[in-house]
Every structure is written in C-alpha cells, then in structure tokens.
C-alpha positions in Angstrom: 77.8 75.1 66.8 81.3 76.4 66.4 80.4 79.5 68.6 79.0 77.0 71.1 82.3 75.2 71.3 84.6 78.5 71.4 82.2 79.3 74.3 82.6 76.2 76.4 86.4 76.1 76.0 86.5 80.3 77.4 84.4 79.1 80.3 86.9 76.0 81.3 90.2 77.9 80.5 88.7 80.8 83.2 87.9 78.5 85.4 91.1 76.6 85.3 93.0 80.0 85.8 90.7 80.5 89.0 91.9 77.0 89.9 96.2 77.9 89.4 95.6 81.3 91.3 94.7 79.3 94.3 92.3 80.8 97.4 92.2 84.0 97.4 91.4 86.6 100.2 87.3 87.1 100.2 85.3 89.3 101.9 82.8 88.0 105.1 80.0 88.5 102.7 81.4 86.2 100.1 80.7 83.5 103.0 77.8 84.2 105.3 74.5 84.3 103.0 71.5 86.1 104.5 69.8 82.6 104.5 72.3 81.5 107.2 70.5 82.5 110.2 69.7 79.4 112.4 71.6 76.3 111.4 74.9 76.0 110.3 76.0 75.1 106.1 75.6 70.8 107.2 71.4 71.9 108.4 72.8 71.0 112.3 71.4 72.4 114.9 73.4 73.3 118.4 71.9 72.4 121.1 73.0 74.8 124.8 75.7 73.0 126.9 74.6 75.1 129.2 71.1 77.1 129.2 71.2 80.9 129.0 71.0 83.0 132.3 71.2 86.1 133.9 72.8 84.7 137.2 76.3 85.7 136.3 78.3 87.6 133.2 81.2 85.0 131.7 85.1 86.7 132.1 87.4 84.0 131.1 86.4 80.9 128.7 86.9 77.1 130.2 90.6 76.3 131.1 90.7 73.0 132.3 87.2 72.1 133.5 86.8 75.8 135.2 85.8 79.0 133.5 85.9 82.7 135.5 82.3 84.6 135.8 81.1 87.4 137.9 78.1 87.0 139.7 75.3 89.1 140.0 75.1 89.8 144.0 72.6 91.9 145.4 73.5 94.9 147.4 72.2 97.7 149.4 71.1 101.2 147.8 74.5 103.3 147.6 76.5 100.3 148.4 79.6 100.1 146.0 79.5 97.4 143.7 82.8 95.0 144.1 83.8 92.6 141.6 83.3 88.9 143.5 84.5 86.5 140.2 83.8 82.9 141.1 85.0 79.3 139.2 81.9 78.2 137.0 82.5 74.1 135.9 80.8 72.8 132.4 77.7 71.3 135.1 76.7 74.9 135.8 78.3 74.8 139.7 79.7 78.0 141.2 82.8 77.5 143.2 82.3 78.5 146.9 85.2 80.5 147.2 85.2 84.2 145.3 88.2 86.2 144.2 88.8 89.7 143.2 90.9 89.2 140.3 90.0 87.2 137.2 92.7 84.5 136.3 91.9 81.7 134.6 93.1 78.3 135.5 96.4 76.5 134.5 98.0 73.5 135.5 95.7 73.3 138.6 96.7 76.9 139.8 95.4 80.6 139.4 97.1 83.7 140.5 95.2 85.9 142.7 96.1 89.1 144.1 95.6 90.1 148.3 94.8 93.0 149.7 97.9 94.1 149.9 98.3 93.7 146.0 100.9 90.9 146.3 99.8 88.0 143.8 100.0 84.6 144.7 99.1 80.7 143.2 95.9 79.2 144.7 95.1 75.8 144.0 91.2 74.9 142.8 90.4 74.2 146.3 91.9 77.3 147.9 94.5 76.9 149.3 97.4 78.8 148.3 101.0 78.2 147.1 104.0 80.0 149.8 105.5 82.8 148.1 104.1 85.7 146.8 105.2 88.1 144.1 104.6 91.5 142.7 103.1 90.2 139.4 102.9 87.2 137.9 101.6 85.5 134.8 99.6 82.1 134.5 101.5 78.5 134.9 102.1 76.8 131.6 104.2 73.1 131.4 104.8 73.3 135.1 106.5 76.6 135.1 105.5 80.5 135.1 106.7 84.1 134.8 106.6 86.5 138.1 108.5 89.5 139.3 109.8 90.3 142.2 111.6 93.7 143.0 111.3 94.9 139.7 113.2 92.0 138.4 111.5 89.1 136.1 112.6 85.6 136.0 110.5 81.8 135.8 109.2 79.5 139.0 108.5 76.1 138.9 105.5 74.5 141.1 107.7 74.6 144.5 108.7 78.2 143.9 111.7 77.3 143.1 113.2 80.0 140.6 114.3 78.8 137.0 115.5 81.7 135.4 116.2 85.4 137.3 117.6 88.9 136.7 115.6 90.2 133.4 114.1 93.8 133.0 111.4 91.9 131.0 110.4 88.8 130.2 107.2 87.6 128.2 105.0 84.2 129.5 107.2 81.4 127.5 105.1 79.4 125.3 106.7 76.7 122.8 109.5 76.7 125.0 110.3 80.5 123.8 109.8 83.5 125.2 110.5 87.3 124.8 112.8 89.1 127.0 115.1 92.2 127.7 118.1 91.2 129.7 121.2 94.3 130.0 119.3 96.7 128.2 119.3 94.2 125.2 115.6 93.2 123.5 116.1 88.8 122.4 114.2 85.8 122.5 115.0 83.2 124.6 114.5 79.8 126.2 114.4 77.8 129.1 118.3 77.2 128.9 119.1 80.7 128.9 119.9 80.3 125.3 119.1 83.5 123.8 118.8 85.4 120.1 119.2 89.0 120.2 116.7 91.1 118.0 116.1 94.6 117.5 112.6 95.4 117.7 110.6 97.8 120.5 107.7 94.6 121.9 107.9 91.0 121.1 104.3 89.3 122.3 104.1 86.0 123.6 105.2 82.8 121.1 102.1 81.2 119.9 102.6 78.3 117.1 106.1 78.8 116.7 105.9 82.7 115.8 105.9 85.7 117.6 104.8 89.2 116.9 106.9 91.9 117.1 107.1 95.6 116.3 109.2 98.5 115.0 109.5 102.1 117.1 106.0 103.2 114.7 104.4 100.3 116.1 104.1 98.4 113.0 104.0 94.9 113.5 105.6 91.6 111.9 106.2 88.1 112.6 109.4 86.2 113.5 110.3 82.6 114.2 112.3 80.6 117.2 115.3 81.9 115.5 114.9 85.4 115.2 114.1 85.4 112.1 111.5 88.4 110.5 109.2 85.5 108.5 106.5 87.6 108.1 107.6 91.3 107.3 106.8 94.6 109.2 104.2 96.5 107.2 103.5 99.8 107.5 100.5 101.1 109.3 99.9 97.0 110.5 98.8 98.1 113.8 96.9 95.4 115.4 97.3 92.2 115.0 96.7 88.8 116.9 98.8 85.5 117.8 98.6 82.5 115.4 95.8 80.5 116.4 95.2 76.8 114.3 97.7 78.1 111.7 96.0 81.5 111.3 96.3 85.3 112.3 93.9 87.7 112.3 95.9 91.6 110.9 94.7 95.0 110.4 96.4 96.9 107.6 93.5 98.9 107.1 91.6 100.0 109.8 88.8 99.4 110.9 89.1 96.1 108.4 90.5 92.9 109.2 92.5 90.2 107.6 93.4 86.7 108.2 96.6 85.7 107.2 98.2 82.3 106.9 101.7 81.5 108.3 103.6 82.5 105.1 101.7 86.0 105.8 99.1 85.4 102.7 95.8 87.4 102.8 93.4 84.6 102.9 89.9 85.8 104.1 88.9 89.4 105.2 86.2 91.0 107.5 84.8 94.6 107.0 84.7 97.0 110.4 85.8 94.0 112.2 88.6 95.8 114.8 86.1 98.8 115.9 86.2 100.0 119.3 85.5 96.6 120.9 83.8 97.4 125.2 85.9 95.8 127.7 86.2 95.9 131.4 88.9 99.4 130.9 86.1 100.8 128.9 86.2 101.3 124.7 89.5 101.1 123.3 90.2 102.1 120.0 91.2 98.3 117.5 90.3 96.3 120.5 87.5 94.0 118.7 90.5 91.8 116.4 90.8 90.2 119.4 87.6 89.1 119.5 87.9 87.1 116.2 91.0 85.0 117.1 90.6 81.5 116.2 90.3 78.8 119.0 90.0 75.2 119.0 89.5 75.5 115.2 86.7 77.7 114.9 86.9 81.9 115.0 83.6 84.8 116.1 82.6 86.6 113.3 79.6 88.6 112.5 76.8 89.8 110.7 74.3 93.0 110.5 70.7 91.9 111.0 69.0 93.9 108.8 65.5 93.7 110.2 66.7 95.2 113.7 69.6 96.7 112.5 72.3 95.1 115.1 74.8 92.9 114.7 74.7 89.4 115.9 77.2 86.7 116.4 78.5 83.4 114.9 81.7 81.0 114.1 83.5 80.2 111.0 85.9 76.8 110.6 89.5 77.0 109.1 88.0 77.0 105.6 86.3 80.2 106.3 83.0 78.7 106.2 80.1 79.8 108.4 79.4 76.4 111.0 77.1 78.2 113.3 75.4 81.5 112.4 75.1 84.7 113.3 72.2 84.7 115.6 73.5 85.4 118.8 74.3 88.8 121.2 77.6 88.1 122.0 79.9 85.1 121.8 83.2 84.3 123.6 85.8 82.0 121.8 86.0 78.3 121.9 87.4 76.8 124.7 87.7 73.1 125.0 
C-alpha cells in the first residue's frame, strides 16, 4: 500500500509540473491522429458552400462578396493561352466583365492594369476611377498606396493625394505603415508622424506588429513605436504577418513554427515551407504562406499513407484539427 501511495503522489506532482510549464510547442503529429480523416474532433461534418468544379481555378479568396478566378476558355490549336480572371460571388455567378490582372476587391474598388501597363481603380460594375498610376496597392479605410514617377505617396477615393514624395512606402494597415523617405528607412503614419529604424525591409503592419529584417535577411518583429519586440534571429528567413494573434516562422528550414505575440514557440509543422507552386513557378520557402491563419482557422497537412500524397485540412487557434486533411488543396479562410 505504501508503494501504491508514493506512486500516486509521483504521478500528480509530474503532472502538476506539466501544468506550471504551460503549452508548450508540439509537433503536427501530436494533433492530427490518423483517425482524423473525414470529420472534424466535434464528429461535424462540412457541407460545400459551393460544389466542386472544373469551370474555373480560384486566385484570390472572397473580399467583400467577390473572390478572383480564372476561367477555363476554350481556344484554338496553337492559340496562346491569356489569363481572362473574372469576379466569382458566394452564389456561384461569374462577373461579365474579365481582367488581366488579379486584384482582389477592397472598399468597392480593384486595381487593374491597361494595355499600356498603367494601373487604375475599377469599381465592381466597371467603370473606372480618373487617374491612373504606375503601380498601386489595394484601397484599405478609404485610402491607398500608388506611385507615380517613381515617387510613392497615399490617395483617397477622389484621387486626391494624402501623403507624397517617398522612395518607398508599404500599404498602411493599423494606421502604420513602412516607408523610406531621404534615404532614411522609418515607420510612419497618416500624419506624417514618423519613427526612424534601421533595418534593410519592413513588411506591411498586421495586428499591431511589423516584420522587419537585418542586411542577412534575418527577420524580427517590431511594434508602432519602433520598437524590436520580437528579436532578429539568426537564419529566421521566412516568416509571415500576425494573423488572430499568431505567426507562422521558419528557423529551421524546411520546418515551421507558430509563434505567439511575445515570440513563444507554440505549435510546430514538419516540411511545412517546401517549395510551395505558384503562378512565377516553384520558389524556394514559399509554402509558410500557405499556413497563415485567417478568420481564426490556419491550412495544414497530412501524408496519406495509403496513396502516399499529402492532403489538406484546418486547425483553430488551439492547434486543434477542426476539419481534416482530406482535401487536394485548400486556400485560406475568407469571410
């Protein structure tokens, strides 16, 4: 009986030493069992919003009622094949107008690029905004990034110019944005209001954080202030915005990492920033994007071991496995 006793109290003084350490970072297999292959951990099953087809091949995920696809057109033998990318609503309805550039919707406007490789703002029934630009970046809160002449600056709805004159200047998001103004690399905000910061890239603010990298291209984290919260580390090449309080990091490649927003390793996936195909062909750490979180729920995936592939499925913020790996490919959440 004594031995009994001694045993008990190891088992509950482990246990509550597992409890202080708190969650620690666990590998994909810790989470996805090889039972999980057709309903999610609650036993749901998810029905198709919209039924699978071969009439078109998805581009951009739903922004505001709208997502971008390329439809499958036929064409003559040794006719070049041109990329026609049309609107696609949650009903399954193709807009009637096409577009050779593939630009989500925001705040009721896309850019689009002419002939001429101008861009412009089209509105969701096609008619376009005056002013045209040599590149610009999507509208967000009623305002958005474009150059003209080499020279970057910020447009509101009429065209109407907010801010002007920098070498460099990132879409602004939480009212931040990164910039390079007089040769100087800062942060900066709708005022003008400006820190300056010495690092080589600063990405675009997501969350109230920003990536940024050293001259190596190792990358950290800093905040509205310009300060580094989350420190550089060495050979941290690829890494993605915060997305519902999360970031997905590769320290070791081809592995990824979540991290939290105090930069703890919370949750890990083996292989999971391989060459990832996109439209510019197979480029080398690519796939972390693929397993940003969105709208609360992240891709991740599993090898099928009968057919020796990998297919697709979703984890929540608790890392747990919600719909399961059963599909070809996936593309993020999107309202």
């Amino acid at each position: 009986m004594k031995y009994i006793i001694i045993s008990l109290l190891l088992v509950c003084w482990v246990a509550s030493l597992q409890a202080q350490q708190g969650r620690k970072a666990q590998p994909i297999n810790n989470a996805i069992s090889s039972s999980q292959t057709q309903r999610s951990d609650t036993g749901a099953v998810h029905p198709w919003k919209l039924e699978p087809t071969n009439d078109f091949t998805p581009i951009e995920p739903f922004s505001e009622g709208y997502a971008v696809v390329r439809k499958k057109e036929k064409r003559k033998k040794k006719e070049k094949a041109t990329n026609h990318y049309y609107y696609l609503t949650k009903e399954g309805q193709f807009s009637t107008n096409s577009t050779d550039t593939a630009c989500s919707i925001f705040n009721g406007l896309s850019a689009v690029r002419d002939s001429a490789q101008k861009w412009h703002y089209r509105k969701t029934d096609g008619t376009l905004l005056s002013g045209e630009y040599d590149d610009a970046y999507d509208f967000n809160n009623g305002l958005a990034v474009v150059n003209n002449g080499g020279k970057w600056g910020v447009i509101d709805h009429k065209g109407s110019w907010q801010l002007q004159n920098y070498e460099a200047l990132r879409p602004f998001a939480d009212n931040w944005a990164g910039a390079q103004k007089d040769g100087k690399m800062m942060i900066t905000n709708l005022l003008g209001n400006h820190h300056e910061v010495d690092y080589d890239y600063i990405g675009t603010f997501s969350e109230g954080l920003v990536q940024v990298s050293n001259p190596k291209g190792d990358f950290g984290y800093i905040n509205t202030q310009g300060e580094e919260v989350i420190k550089i580390v060495k050979g941290r090449k690829y890494v993605t915005d915060f997305f519902n309080g999360f970031a997905a990091v590769c320290d070791t490649f081809p592995n990824i990492t979540y991290i939290d927003r105090q930069g703890k390793k919370v949750f890990w996936i083996k292989d999971g920033a391989k060459y990832q195909k996109s439209m510019n062909g197979f480029r080398e750490g690519q796939g972390i994007f693929k397993h940003q979180f969105k709208d609360g729920f992240a891709p991740i995936y599993q090898k099928d071991k009968d057919k020796n592939r990998y297919k697709w499925g979703f984890i929540d913020t608790n890392f747990k496995t919600v719909i399961p790996c059963k599909y070809d490919q996936v593309t993020p959440f999107s309202e």
